[in-house]
ChimeraX commands (.cxc) that place a marker at each C-alpha (Angstrom):
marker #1 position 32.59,-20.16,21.08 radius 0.5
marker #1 position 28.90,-19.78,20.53 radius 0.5
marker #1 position 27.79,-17.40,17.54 radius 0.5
marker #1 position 26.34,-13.37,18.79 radius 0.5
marker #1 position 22.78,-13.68,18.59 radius 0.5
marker #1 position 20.21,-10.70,17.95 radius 0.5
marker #1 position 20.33,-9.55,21.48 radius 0.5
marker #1 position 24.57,-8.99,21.08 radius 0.5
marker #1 position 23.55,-7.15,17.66 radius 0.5
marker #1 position 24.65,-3.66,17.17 radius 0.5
marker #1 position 22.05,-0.52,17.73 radius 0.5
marker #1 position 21.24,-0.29,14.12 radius 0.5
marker #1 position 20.76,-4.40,13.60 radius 0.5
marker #1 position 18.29,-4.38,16.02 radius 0.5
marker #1 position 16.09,-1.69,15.21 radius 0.5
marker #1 position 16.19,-3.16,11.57 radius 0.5
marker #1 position 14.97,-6.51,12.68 radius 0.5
marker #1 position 11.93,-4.67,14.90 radius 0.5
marker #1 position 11.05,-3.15,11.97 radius 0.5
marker #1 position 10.59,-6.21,9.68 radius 0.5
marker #1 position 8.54,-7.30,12.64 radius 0.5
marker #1 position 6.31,-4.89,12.32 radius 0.5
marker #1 position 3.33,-5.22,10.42 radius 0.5
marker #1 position 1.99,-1.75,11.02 radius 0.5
marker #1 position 5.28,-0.53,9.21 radius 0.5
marker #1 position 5.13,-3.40,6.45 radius 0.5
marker #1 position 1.39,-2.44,5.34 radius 0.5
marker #1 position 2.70,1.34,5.15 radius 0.5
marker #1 position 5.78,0.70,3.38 radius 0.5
marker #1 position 3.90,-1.75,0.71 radius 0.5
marker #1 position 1.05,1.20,0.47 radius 0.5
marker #1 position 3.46,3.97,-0.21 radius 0.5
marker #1 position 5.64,1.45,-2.64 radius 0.5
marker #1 position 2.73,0.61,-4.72 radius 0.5
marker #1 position 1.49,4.12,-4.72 radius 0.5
marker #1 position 4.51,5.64,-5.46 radius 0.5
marker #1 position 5.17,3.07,-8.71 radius 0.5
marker #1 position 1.83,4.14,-9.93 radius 0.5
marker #1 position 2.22,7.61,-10.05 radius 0.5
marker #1 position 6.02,7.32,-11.38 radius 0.5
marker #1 position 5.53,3.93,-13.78 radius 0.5
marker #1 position 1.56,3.90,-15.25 radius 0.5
marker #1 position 1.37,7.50,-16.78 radius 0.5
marker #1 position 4.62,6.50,-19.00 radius 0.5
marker #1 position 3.56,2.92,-19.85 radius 0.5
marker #1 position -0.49,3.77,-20.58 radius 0.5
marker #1 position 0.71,6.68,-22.37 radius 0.5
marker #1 position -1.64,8.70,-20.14 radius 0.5
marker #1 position -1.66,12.71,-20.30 radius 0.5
marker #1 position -3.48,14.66,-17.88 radius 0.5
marker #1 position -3.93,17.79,-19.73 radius 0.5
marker #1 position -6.07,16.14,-23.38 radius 0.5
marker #1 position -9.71,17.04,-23.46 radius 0.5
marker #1 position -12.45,15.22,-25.03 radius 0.5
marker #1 position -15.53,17.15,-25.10 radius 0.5
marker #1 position -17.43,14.11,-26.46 radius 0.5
marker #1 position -16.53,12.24,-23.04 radius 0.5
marker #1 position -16.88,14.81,-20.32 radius 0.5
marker #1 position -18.35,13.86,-16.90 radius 0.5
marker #1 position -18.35,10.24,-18.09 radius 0.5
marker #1 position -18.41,7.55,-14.79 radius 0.5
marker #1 position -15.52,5.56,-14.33 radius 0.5
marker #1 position -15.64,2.40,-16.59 radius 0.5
marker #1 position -13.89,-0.27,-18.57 radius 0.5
marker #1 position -12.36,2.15,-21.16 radius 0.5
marker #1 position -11.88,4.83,-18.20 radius 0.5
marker #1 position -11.51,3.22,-14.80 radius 0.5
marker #1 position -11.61,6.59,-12.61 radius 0.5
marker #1 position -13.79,8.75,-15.26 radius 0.5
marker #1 position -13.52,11.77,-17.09 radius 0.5
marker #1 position -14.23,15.42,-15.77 radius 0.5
marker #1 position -16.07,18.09,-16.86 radius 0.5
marker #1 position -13.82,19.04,-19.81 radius 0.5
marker #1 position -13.41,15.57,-20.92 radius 0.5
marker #1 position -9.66,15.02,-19.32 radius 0.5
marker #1 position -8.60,11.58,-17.94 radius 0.5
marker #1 position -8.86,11.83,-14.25 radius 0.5
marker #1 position -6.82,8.68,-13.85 radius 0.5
marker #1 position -4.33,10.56,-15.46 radius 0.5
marker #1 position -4.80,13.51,-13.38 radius 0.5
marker #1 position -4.33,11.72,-10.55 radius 0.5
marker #1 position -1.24,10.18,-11.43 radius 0.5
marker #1 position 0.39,13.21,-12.06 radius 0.5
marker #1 position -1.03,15.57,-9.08 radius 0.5
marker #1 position 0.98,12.10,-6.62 radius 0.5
marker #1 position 4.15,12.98,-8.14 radius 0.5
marker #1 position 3.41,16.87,-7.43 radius 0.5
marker #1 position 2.26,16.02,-4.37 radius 0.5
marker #1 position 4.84,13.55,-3.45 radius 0.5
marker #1 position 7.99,15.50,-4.66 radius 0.5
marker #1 position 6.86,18.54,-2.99 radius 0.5
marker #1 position 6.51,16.43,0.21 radius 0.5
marker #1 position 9.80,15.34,0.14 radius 0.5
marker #1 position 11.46,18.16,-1.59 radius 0.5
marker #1 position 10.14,20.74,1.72 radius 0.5
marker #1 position 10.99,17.56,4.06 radius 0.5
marker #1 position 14.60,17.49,2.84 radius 0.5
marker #1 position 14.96,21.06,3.16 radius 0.5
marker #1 position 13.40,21.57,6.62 radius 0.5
marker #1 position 15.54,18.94,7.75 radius 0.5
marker #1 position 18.90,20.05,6.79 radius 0.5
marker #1 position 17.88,23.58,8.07 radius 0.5
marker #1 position 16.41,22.08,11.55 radius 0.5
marker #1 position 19.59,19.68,11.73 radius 0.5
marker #1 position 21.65,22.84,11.24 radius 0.5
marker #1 position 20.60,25.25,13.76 radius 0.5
marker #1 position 20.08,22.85,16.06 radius 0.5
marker #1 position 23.32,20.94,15.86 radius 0.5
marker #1 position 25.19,24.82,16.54 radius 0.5
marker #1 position 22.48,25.83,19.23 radius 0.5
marker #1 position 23.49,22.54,21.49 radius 0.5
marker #1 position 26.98,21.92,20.75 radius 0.5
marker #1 position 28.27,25.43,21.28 radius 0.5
marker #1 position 25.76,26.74,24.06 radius 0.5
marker #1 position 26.07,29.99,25.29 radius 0.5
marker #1 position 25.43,33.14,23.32 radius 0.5
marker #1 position 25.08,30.89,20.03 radius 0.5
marker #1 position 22.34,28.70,21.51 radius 0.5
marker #1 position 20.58,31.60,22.81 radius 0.5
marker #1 position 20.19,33.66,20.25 radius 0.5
marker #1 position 19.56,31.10,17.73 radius 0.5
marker #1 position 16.47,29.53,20.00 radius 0.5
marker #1 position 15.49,32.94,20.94 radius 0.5
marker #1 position 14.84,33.48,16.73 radius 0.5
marker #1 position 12.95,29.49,16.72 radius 0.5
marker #1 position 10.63,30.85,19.95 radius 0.5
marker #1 position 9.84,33.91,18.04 radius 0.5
marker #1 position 8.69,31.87,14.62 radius 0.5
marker #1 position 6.72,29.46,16.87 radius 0.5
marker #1 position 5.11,32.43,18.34 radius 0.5
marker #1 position 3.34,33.29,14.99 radius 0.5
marker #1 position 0.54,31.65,13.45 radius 0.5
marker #1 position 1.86,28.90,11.21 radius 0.5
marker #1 position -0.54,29.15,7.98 radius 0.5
marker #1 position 0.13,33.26,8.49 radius 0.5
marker #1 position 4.14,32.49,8.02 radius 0.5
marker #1 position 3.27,29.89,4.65 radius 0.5
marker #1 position 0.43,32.02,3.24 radius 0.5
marker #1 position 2.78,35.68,4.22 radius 0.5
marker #1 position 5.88,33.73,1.97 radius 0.5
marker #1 position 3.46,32.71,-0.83 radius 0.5
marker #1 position 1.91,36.22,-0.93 radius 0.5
marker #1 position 5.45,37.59,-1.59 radius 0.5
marker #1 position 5.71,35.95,-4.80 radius 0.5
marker #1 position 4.09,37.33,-8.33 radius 0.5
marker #1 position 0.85,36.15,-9.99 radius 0.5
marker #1 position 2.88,34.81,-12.57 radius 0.5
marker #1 position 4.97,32.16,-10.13 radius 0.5
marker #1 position 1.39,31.55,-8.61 radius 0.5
marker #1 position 0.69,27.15,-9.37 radius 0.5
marker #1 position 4.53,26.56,-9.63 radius 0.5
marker #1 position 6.15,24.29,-6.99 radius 0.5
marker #1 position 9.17,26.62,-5.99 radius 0.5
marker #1 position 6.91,28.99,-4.39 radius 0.5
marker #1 position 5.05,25.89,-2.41 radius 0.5
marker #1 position 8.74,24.34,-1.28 radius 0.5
marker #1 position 10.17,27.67,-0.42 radius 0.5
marker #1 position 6.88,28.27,2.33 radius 0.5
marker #1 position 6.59,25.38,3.46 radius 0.5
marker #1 position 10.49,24.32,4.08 radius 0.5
marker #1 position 11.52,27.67,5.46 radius 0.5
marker #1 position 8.55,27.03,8.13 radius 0.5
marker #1 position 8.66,23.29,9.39 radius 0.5
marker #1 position 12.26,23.09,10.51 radius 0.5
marker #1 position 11.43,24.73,13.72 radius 0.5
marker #1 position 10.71,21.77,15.68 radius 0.5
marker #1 position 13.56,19.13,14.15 radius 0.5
marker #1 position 15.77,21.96,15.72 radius 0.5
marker #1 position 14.67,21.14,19.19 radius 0.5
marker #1 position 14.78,17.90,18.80 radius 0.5
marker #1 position 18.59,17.79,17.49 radius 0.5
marker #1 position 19.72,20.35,19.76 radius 0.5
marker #1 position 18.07,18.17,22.89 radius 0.5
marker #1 position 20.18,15.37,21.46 radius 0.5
marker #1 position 23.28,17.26,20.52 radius 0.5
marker #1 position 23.47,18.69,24.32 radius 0.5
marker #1 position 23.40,14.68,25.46 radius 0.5
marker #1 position 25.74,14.05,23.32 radius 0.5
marker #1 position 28.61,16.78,23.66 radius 0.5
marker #1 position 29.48,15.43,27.14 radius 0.5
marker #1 position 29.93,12.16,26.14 radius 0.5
marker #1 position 33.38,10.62,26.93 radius 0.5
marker #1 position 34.20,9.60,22.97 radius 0.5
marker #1 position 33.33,13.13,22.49 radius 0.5
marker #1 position 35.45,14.56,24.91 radius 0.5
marker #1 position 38.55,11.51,23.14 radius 0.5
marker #1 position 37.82,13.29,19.79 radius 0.5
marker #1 position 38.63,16.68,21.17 radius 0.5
marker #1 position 41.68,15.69,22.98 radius 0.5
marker #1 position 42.88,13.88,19.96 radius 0.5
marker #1 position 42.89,17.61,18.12 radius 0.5
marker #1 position 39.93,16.93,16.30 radius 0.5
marker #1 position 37.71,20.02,14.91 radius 0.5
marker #1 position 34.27,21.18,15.97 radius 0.5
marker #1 position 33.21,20.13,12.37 radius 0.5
marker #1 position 34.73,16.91,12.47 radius 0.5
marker #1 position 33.29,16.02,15.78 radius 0.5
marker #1 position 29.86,17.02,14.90 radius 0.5
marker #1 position 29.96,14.74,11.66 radius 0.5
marker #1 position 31.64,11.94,12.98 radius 0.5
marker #1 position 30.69,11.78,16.44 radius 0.5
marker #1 position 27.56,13.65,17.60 radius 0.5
marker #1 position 25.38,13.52,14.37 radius 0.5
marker #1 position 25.44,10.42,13.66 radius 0.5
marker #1 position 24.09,9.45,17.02 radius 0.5
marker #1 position 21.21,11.63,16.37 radius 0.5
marker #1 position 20.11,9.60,13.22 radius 0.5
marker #1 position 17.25,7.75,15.03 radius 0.5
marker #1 position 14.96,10.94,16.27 radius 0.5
marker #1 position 15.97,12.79,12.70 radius 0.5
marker #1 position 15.05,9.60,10.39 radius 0.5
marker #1 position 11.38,9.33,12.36 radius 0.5
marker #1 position 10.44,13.11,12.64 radius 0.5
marker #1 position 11.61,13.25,8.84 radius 0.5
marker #1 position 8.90,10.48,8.04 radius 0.5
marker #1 position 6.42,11.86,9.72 radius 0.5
marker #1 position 7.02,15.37,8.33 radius 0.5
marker #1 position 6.09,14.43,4.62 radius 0.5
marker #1 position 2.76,14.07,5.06 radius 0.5
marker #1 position 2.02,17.24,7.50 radius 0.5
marker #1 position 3.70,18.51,4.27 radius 0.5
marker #1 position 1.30,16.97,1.95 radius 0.5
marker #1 position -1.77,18.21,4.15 radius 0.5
marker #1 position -0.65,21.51,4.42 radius 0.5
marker #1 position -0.02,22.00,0.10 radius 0.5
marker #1 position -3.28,20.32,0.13 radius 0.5
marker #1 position -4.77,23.09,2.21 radius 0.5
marker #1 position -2.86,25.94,0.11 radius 0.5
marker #1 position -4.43,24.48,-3.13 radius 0.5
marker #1 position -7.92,24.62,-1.31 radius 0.5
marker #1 position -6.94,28.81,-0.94 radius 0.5
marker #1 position -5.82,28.38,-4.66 radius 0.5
marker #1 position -2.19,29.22,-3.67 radius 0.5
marker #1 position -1.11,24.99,-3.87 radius 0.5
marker #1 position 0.47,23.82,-6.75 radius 0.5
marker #1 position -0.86,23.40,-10.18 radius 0.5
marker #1 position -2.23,19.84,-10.64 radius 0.5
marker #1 position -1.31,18.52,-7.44 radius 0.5
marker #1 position -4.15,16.34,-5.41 radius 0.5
marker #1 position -5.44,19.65,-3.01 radius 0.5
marker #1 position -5.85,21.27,-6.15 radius 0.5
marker #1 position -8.34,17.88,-7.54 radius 0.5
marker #1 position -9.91,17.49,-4.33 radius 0.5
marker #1 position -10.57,21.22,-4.38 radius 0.5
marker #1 position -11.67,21.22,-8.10 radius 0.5
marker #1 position -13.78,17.65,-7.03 radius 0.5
marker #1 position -15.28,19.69,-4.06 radius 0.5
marker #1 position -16.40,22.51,-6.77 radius 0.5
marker #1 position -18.43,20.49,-8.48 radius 0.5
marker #1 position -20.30,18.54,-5.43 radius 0.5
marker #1 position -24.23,19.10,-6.11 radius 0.5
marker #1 position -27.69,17.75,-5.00 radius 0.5
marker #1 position -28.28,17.63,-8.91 radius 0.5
marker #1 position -25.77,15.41,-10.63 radius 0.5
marker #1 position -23.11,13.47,-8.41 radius 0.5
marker #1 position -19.78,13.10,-10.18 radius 0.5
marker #1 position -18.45,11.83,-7.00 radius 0.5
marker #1 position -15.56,10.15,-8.72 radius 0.5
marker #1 position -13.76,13.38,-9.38 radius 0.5
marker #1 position -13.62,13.88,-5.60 radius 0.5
marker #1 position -13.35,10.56,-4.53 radius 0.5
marker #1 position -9.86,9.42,-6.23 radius 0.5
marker #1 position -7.87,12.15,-5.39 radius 0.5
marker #1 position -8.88,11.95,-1.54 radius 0.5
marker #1 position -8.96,7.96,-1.73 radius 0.5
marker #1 position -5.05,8.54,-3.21 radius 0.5
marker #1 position -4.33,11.44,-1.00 radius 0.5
marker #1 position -5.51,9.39,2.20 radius 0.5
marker #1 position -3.88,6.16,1.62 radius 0.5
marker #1 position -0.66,7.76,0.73 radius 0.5
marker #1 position -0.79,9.62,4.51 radius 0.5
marker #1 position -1.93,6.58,6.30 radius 0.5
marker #1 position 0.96,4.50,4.68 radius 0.5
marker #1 position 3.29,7.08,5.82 radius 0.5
marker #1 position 2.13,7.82,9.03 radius 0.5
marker #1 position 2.43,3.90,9.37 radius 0.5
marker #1 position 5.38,3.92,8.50 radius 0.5
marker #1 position 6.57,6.57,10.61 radius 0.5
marker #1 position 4.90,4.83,13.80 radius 0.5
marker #1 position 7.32,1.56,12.87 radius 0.5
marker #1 position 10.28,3.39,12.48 radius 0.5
marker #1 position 9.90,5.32,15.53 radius 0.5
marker #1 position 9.35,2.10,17.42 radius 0.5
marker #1 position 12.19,0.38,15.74 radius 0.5
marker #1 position 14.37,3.28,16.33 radius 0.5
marker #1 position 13.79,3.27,20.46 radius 0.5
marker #1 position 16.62,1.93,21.91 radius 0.5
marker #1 position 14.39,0.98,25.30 radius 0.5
marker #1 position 12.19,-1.35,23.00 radius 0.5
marker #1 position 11.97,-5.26,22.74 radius 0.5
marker #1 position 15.32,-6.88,21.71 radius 0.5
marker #1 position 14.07,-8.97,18.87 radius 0.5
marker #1 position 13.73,-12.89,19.11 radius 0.5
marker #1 position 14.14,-11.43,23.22 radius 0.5
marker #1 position 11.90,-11.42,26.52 radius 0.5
marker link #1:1,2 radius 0.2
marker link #1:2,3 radius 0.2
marker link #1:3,4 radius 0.2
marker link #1:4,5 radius 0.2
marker link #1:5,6 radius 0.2
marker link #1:6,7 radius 0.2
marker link #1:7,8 radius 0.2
marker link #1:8,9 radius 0.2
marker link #1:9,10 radius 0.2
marker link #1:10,11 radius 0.2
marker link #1:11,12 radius 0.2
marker link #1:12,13 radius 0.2
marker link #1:13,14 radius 0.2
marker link #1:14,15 radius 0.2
marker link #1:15,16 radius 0.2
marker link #1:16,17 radius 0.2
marker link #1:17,18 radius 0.2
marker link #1:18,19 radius 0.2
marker link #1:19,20 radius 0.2
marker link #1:20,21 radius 0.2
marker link #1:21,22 radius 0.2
marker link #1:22,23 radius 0.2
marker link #1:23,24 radius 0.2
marker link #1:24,25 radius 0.2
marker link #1:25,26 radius 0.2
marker link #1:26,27 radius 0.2
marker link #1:27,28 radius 0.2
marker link #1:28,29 radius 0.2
marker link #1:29,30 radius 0.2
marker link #1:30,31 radius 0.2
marker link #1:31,32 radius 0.2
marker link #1:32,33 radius 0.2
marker link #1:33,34 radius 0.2
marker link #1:34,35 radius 0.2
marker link #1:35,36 radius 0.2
marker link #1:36,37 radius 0.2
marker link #1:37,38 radius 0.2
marker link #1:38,39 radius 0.2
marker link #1:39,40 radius 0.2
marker link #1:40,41 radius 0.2
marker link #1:41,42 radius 0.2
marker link #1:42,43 radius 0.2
marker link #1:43,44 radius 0.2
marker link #1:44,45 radius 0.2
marker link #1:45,46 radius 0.2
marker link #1:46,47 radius 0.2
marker link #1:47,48 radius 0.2
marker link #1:48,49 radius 0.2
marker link #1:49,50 radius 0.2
marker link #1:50,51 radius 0.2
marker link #1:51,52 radius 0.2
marker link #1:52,53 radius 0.2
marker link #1:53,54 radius 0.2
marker link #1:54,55 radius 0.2
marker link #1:55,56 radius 0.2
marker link #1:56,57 radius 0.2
marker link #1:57,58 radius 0.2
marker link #1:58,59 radius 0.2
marker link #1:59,60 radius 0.2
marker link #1:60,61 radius 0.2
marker link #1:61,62 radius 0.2
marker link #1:62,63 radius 0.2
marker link #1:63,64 radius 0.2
marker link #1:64,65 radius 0.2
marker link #1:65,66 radius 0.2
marker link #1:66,67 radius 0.2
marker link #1:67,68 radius 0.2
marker link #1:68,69 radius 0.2
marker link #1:69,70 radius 0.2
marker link #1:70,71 radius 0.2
marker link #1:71,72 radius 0.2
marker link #1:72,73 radius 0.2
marker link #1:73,74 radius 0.2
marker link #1:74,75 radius 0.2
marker link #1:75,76 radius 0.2
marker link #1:76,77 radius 0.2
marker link #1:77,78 radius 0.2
marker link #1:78,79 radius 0.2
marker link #1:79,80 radius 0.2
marker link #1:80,81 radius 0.2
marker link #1:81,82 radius 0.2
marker link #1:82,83 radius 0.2
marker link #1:83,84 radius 0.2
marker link #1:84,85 radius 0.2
marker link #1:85,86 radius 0.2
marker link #1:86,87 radius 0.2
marker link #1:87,88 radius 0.2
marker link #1:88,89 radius 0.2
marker link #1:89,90 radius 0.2
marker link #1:90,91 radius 0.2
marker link #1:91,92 radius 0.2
marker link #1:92,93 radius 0.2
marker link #1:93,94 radius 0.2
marker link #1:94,95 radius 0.2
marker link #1:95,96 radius 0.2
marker link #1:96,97 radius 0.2
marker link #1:97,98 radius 0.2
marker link #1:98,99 radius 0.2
marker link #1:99,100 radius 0.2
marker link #1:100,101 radius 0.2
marker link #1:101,102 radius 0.2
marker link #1:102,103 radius 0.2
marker link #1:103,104 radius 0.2
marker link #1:104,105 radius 0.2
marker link #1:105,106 radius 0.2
marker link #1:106,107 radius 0.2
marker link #1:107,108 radius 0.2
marker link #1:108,109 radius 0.2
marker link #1:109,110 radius 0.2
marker link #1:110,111 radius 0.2
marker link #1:111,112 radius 0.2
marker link #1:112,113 radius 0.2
marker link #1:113,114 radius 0.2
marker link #1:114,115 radius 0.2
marker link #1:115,116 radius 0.2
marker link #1:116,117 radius 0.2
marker link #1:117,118 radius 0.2
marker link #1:118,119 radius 0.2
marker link #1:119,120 radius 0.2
marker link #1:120,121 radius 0.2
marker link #1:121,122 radius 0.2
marker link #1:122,123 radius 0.2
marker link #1:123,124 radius 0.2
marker link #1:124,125 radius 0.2
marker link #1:125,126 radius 0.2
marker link #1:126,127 radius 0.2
marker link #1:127,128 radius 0.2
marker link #1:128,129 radius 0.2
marker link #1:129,130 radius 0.2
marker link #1:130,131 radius 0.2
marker link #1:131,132 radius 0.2
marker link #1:132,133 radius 0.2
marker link #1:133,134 radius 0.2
marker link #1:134,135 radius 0.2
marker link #1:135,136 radius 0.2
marker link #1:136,137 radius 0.2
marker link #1:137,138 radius 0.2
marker link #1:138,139 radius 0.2
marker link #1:139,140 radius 0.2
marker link #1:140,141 radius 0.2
marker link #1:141,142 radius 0.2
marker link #1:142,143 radius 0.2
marker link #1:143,144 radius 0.2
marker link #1:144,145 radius 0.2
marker link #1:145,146 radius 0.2
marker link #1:146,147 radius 0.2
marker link #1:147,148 radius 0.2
marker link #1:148,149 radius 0.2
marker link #1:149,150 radius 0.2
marker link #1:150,151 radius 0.2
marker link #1:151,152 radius 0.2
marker link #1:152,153 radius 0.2
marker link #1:153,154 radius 0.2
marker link #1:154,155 radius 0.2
marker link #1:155,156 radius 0.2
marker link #1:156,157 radius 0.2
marker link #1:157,158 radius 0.2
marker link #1:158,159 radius 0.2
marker link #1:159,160 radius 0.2
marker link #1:160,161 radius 0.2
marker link #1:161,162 radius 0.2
marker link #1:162,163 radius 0.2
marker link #1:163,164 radius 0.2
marker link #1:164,165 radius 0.2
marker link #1:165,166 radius 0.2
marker link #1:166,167 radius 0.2
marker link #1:167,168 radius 0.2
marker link #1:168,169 radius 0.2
marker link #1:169,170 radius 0.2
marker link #1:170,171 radius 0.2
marker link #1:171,172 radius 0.2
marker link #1:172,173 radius 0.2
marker link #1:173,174 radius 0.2
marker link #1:174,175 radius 0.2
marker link #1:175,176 radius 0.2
marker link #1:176,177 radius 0.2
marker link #1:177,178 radius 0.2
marker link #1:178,179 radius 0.2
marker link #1:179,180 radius 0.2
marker link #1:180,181 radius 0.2
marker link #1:181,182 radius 0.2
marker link #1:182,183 radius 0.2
marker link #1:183,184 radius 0.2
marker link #1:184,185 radius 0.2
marker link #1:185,186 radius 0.2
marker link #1:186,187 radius 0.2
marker link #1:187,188 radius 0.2
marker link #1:188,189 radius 0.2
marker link #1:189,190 radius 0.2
marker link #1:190,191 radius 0.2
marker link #1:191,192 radius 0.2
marker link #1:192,193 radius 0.2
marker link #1:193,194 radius 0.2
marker link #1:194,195 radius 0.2
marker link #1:195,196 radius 0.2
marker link #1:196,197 radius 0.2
marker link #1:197,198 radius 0.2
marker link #1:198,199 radius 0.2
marker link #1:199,200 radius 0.2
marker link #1:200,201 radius 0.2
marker link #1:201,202 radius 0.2
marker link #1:202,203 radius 0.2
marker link #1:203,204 radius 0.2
marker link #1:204,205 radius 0.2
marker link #1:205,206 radius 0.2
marker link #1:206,207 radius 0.2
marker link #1:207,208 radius 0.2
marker link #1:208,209 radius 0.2
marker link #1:209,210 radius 0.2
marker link #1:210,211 radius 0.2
marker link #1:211,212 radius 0.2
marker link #1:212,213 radius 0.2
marker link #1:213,214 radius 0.2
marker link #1:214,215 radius 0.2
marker link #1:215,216 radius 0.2
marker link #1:216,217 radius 0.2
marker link #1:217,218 radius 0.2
marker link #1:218,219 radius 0.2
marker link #1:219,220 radius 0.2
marker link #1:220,221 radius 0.2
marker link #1:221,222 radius 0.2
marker link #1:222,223 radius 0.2
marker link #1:223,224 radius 0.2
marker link #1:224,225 radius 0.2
marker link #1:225,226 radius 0.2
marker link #1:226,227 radius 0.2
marker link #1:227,228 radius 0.2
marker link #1:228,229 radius 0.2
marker link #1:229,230 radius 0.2
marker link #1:230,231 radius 0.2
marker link #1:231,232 radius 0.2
marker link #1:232,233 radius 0.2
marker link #1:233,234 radius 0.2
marker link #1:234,235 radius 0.2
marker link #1:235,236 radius 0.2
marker link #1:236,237 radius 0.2
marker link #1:237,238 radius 0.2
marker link #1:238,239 radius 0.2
marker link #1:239,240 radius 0.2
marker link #1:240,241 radius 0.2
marker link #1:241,242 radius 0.2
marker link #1:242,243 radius 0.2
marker link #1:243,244 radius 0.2
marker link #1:244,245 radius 0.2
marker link #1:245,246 radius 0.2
marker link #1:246,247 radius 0.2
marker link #1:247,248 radius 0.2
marker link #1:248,249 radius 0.2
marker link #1:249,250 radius 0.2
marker link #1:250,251 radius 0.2
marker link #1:251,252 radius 0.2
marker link #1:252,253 radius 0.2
marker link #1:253,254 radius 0.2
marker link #1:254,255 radius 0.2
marker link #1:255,256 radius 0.2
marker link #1:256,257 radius 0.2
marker link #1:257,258 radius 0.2
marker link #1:258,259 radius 0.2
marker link #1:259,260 radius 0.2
marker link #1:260,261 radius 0.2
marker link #1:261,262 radius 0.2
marker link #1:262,263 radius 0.2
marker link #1:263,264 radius 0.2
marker link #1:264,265 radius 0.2
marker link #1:265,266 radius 0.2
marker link #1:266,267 radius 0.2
marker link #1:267,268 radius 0.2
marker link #1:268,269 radius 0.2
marker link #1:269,270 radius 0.2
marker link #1:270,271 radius 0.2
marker link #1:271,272 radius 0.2
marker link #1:272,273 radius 0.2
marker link #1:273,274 radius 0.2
marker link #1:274,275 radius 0.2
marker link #1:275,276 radius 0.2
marker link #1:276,277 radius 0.2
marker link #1:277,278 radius 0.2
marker link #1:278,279 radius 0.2
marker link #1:279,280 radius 0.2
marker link #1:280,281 radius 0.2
marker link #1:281,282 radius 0.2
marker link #1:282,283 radius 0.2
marker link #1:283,284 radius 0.2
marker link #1:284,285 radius 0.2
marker link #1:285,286 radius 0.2
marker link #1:286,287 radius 0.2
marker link #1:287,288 radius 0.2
marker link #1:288,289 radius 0.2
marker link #1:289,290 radius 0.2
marker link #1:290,291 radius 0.2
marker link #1:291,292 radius 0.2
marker link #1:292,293 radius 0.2
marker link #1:293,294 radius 0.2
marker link #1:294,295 radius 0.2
view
C-alpha cells in the first residue's frame, strides 16, 4: 500500500506546510523573532536602563560607545527603545488576548443559540460599531484618575473592551455554519451539553478565522496605543510615547533625528513583520488554497 502523501494530509498538516512555503510569512516571523529577543534578551545582558541620565552626554549622535544616541537629558535611547517594545508588545498582545476571548464569547452564544440571544447580543455589537471608535478608547481612558494616567491597565482595559466587536461576527458567521453540521447534530443526540458541544465540536472548527484575525489585531493594537501616547493618554515609555517625544524635538535648527527615527524604524518593522505574518497565516489557513507539493 503506497504511503498518504501531502494532498491525503489532514486540514491542519496542510495549512502548516503552506505556511513554511511562504516566504512572505517566513520574513515576518524572523522580523518579529529577532525583534522580540531584542527587546526581551539585550536590556538584561548590556545591563542597559532606560531611565539613567548623563547630562555630560545629552543629544549625543549615535556612535560606537552609543549606537542609537542619547536624548536630551542624557538617557540611552537604545535602552529606551528596548523597553518602550516590550510595553508596546505586551500591551499588543495583552488587549489582543482579551478582545479575543470576549469576541469568541459573544459570538459563539449569538450563533449557536439564535433567537432572542443572538438578537439582543448583536443588537448591543451594532450599537458599539455605531460610535466613533477613538471616542469609545479615549471616553474609557478619561474615566480613569490622573494618577493611573501612563500605566498599562488603563491602555488594555480601552483598547480590549473595544476591538472584540468584529471577532464576534466573524465567530458567530462560523458558529451558525457549524451548528447544523451532522457531527453536531451526533453530539447532541449522544446527550452531550451545549458547553461540551461548543468546546469540542464547533470551536475548534473555528480556529482558522480566530488564529488570523488575532494576528492581525496586535498591531491595529500597537497603532492605536501609539496614537493614545501621541494625545499623552498611551503608556509610559512605550514607542508612541518616543516617537511622540522624537516628534517634540523635530527643528530646522539642530536635527536629532535619531530620537525619532529608532522608535518608528522599531515600531514599523515590528507591524510589517506582523502584518506579514498575518497575510501567511491567513493564506495557510484557507482551506480552498493550493494543496502543497499539488497542482
Amino acid at each position: 500500500m503506497r504511503a498518504a502523501g501531502p494532498a491525503s494530509a489532514g486540514p491542519w498538516r496542510q495549512a502548516w506546510e503552506r505556511l513554511r512555503h511562504s516566504n512572505s510569512a517566513a520574513l515576518g516571523a524572523c522580523l518579529l523573532a529577532a525583534i522580540v529577543a531584542a527587546c526581551a534578551l539585550l536590556p538584561p545582558a548590556l545591563g542597559l536602563d532606560p531611565m539613567i541620565t548623563d547630562p555630560a552626554a545629552r543629544n549625543l549622535p549615535p556612535s560606537v560607545d552609543y549606537p542609537f544616541g542619547r536624548d536630551a537629558l542624557g538617557r540611552d535611547v537604545m535602552a529606551r527603545v528596548l523597553a518602550g517594545g516590550r510595553t508596546s508588545l505586551l500591551i499588543g498582545l495583552a488587549a489582543t488576548a482579551s478582545s479575543v476571548l470576549i469576541g469568541v464569547l459573544v459570538g459563539a452564544l449569538a450563533g449557536f443559540y439564535g433567537g432572542r440571544v443572538d438578537e439582543v447580543l448583536m443588537r448591543f455589537v451594532d450599537f458599539l460599531y455605531g460610535v466613533p471608535y477613538m471616542f469609545l478608547v479615549i471616553l474609557v481612558m478619561l474615566l480613569f484618575s490622573d494618577t493611573a494616567r501612563g500605566d498599562p491597565l488603563p491602555v488594555f482595559l480601552a483598547l480590549g473592551l473595544v476591538q472584540w466587536l468584529t471577532m464576534a461576527r466573524i465567530v458567530r458567521g462560523q458558529v451558525l455554519a457549524l451548528r447544523g453540521a451532522e457531527y453536531v447534530t451526533a453530539a447532541r443526540a449522544l446527550g452531550a451539553s451545549d458547553s461540551a458541544i461548543l468546546a469540542h465540536h464547533v470551536l475548534p472548527n473555528t480556529l482558522g478565522p480566530i488564529i488570523v484575525y488575532a494576528t492581525l489585531t496586535v498591531p491595529t493594537v500597537i497603532i492605536l496605543e501609539s496614537f493614545l501616547s501621541f494625545l499623552g493618554l498611551g503608556v509610559s515609555l512605550s514607542w508612541g510615547e518616543l516617537v511622540a517625544e522624537g516628534v517634540a524635538v523635530i527643528n530646522p535648527l539642530r536635527s536629532t533625528w535619531w530620537l525619532l527615527f529608532w522608535p518608528a524604524g522599531f515600531l514599523a518593522t515590528t507591524l510589517l513583520a506582523l502584518n506579514f505574518l498575518g497575510d501567511g497565516l491567513r493564506d495557510a489557513l484557507d482551506p480552498r488554497g493550493p494543496t502543497p507539493n499539488g497542482p
